[in-house]
Structure formats: C-alpha cells, structure tokens
C-alpha positions in Angstrom: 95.8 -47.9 -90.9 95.8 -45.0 -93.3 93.0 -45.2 -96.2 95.0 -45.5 -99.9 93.4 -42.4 -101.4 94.6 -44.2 -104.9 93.4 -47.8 -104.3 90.2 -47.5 -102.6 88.5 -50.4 -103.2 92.4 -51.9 -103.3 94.6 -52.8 -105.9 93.7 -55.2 -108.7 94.2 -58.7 -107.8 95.0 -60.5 -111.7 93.6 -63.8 -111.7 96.3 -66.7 -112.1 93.9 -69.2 -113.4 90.9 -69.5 -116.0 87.8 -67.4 -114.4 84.8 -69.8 -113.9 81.5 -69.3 -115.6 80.4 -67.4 -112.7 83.3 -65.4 -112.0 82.6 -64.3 -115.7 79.1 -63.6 -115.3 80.1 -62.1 -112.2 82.5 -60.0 -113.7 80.3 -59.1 -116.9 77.5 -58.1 -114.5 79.8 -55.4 -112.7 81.1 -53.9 -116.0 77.2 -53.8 -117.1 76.2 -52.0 -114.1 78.8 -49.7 -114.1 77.5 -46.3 -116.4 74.6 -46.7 -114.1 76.8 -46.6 -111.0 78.9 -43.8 -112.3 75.8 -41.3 -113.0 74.7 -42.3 -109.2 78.3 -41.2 -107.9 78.5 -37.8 -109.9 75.1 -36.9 -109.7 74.1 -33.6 -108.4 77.8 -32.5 -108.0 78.7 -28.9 -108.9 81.3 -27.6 -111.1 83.5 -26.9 -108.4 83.1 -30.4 -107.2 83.8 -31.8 -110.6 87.0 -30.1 -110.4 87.9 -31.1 -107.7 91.4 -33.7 -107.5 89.9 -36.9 -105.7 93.1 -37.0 -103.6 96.2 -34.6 -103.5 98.3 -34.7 -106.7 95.2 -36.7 -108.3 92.9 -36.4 -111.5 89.6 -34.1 -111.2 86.5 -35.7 -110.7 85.9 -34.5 -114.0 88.7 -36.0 -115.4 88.2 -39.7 -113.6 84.7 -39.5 -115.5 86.1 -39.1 -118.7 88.8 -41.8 -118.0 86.4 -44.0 -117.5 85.0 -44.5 -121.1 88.7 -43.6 -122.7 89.5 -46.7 -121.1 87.2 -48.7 -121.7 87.1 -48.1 -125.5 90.4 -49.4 -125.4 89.3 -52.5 -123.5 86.5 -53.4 -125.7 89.0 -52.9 -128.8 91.4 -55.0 -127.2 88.4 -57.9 -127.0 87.6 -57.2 -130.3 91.0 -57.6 -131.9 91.8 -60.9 -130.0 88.8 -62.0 -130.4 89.4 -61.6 -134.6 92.8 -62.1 -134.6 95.7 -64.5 -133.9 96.9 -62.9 -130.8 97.5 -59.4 -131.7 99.7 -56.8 -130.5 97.9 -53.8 -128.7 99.0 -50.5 -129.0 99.3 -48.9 -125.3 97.9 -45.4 -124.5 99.3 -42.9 -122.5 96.7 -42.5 -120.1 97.5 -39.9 -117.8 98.4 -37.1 -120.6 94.5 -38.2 -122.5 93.7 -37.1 -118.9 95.5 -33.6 -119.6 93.8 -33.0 -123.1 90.9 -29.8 -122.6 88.1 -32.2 -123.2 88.8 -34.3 -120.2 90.0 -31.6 -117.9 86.9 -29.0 -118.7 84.3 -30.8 -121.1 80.5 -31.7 -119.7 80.0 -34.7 -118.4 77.0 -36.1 -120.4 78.7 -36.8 -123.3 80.9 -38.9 -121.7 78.2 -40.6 -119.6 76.0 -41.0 -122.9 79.8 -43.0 -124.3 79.4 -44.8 -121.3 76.0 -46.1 -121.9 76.3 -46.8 -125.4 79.7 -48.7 -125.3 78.6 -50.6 -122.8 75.7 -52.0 -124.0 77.3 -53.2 -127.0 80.3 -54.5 -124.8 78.3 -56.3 -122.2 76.4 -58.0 -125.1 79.3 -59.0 -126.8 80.8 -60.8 -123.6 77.9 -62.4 -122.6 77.5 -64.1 -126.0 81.2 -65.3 -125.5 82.1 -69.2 -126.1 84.2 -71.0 -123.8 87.0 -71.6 -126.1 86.5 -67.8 -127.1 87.6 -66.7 -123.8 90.9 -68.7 -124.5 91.9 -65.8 -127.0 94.8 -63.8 -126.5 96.1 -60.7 -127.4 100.2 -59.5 -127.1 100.9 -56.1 -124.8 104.2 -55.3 -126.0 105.0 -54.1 -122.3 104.0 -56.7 -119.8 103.5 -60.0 -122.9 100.5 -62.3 -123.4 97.6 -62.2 -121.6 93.8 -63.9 -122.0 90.5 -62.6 -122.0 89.5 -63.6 -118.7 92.6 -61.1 -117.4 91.2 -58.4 -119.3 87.4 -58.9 -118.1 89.1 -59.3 -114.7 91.2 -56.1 -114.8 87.9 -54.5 -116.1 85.6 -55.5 -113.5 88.0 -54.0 -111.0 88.7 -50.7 -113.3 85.1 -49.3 -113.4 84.4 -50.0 -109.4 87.6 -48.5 -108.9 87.4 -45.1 -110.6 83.6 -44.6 -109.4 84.6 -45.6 -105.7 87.3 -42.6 -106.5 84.2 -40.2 -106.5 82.2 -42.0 -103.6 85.3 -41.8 -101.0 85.8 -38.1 -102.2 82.1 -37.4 -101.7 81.9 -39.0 -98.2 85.6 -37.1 -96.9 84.0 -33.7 -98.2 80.7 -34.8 -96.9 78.9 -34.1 -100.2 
C-alpha cells in the first residue's frame, strides 16, 4: 500500500462521544509537547530544505512551520470565545492562501517557533485548568454547525502531530 504523503500519521478520526478525563489529559499532553517536538523535526535543516514542498503540489517545510501556530491561534481563540460566550459563531480562515502570504513562504523560522512556545504555554494551562461542565461548551462553525470542546481538543491533538510528522516523513524519504 502506497504511503498518503498528506495523511501521514492518517486522517483525523472526530470523536462521537464526550472524551474521558484521560483522553483529555491525553490529548492536552500531545498539544503541550508539541513546540518541543516541532523544533526536534526542523532542527538542523538548511534553507534549501525549509523550502522544500513535503510532498508534490504541497506546502514548504517552511510554510507547514508557520501553519502550525496560525492555526493554533485560531484554536486557542476558538476555546476562548466558547468558553466566554453562549456558543459563538467562529469566523473561518482561509488557510491555504495565509500559507501564500511572504512571511510564511520566506520568513525565519524562530519567530514562529518562539509563537509556538509562548501560545502554548498559555493554552496548555488554560486546558488543564478546564471544569468538566466547561468542556460542555460550544461554539457554532458556520460551515460544518455546532461542535464541543472536546472535538476541538481532539482535532488539535491530531493537528500538531500531523504537521510535524509532515517534516519527519520528508526527512526520512530524503534521508536528511
């Protein structure tokens, strides 16, 4: 069987029930460890490397490192707003063309990676202190409808692992 190039560590599997308490630490501890992780899978690579599409037709190395914290900004908004609002509507982002803007096709990577850190330490902190009836919030996406927190941690757990498994596959093909 051919290797998905785009789904490496496969596709996201959304959970049709409440997480456990576990699944949530579980999940909380993957999105903490993942800046770290990120660093490990970019480190030492040269410029040439960094611009380098992970598969044909694909983003840059460059650019999947940048995506990375784009995304998750949005993420930890989205917590934020359901968390302090009565199921709010998000407002969608056109990832692919933030992929295309100079900063995320040519910019360094350590500012990016320093976002990284930063945003999610705050986030990790914010999810751990999280109350059961907390994770019941909801928030509106006016594309797909309603969907919980545990989704979102869920879809998030997978996102970072994902992206940085993007970089490690590349790395081993090449044999970098």
């Amino acid at each position: 069987m051919e290797e998905d190039l785009r789904y490496p560590t496969g596709r996201l599997v959304y959970p049709e029930r409440p997480l456990t308490a576990e699944e949530r630490r579980a999940g909380i501890a993957t999105i903490a460890a993942t800046p770290e992780r990120l660093r490990a899978a970019v480190a030492g690579l040269s410029e040439a490397q960094l611009d380098t599409p992970y598969r044909p037709g694909g983003w840059t190395v460059r650019q999947v490192v940048h995506h990375v914290p784009d995304s998750h900004m949005n993420a930890y908004i989205r917590f934020k707003l359901a968390l302090t609002e009565d199921e709010p509507t998000i407002r969608p982002y056109a990832e692919g063309a933030w992929a295309e803007i100079s900063e995320a096709k040519t910019g360094p990577l350590p500012f990016s990676l320093n976002l990284l850190d930063a945003l999610h330490e705050r986030w990790v902190r914010m999810l751990a202190a999280l109350t059961p009836e907390q994770w019941l919030r909801t928030y509106r996406h006016p594309e797909s409808g309603v969907h919980g927190l545990d989704g979102l941690l869920a879809v998030y757990s997978w996102h970072g692992p994902h992206h940085i498994a993007h970089v490690t596959s590349l790395r081993r093909r090449q044999g970098w």
